[in-house]
N, C-alpha and C positions, 0 to 999 in steps of 0.2 A: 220605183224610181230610186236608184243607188244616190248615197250623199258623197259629195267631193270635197275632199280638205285642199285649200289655197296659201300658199304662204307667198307674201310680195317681197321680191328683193331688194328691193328699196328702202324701205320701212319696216320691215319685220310682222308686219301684219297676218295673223293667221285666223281662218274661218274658213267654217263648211259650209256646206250649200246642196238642196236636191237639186239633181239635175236627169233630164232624160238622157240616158246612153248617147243619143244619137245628137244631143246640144253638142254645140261647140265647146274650147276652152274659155273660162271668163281672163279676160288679158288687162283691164283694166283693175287698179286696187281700188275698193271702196274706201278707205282711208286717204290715200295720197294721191291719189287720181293719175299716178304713173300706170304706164305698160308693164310692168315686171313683176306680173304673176306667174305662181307655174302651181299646178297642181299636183301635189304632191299621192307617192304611192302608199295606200292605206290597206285596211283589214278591209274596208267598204261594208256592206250590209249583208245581212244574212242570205243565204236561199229559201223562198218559201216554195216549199212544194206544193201543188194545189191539184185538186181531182182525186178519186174514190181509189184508185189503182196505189197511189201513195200510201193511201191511209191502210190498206190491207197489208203493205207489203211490213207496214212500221207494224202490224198487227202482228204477222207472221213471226219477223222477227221477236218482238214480244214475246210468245208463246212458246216460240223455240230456247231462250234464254229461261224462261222460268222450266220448261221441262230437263233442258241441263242441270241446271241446280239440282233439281229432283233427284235427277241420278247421279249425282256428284251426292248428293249424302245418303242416297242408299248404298254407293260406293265405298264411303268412308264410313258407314256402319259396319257393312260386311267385311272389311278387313280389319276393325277394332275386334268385334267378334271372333273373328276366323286368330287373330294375337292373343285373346285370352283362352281361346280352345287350346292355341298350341303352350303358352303359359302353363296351362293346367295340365298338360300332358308331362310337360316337364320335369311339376313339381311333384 
């Protein structure tokens, strides 16, 4: 259940509140007991993803970022090396 931020135009009143997607808007302010809420646009709540097929794919990913790395510094090895062969050729 996403939270909903409230500000009332009347009194300046601000508060959040769960609410289920499919509630209505709350129109009334709990402070000043006017109609002149509006619910304002927020960051709202996270996404949870849930089931087995998520959790492989966050694995997947995982797996593939640390074998990058891997070859990212046998990369930067071999051209440190392959600069001091030619260095020494040089010199």
């Amino acid at each position: 259940m996403p939270t909903y931020d409230y500000r009332c135009n009347n009194c300046g009143h601000e508060f959040e509140i769960l609410q289920k997607m499919s509630d209505d808007h709350l129109k009334s302010c709990p402070k000043c007991s006017q109609e002149t809420l509006k619910r304002l646009l927020g960051t709202g709540a996270g996404i949870l993803f849930k089931g087995s097929g998520f959790i492989k794919q966050i694995i997947a990913v995982t797996v593939t970022l640390k074998i990058n790395r891997k070859i990212q510094k046998k990369l930067k090895r071999n051209l440190l090396t392959r600069n001091q062969q030619q260095q020494n050729l040089n010199n």
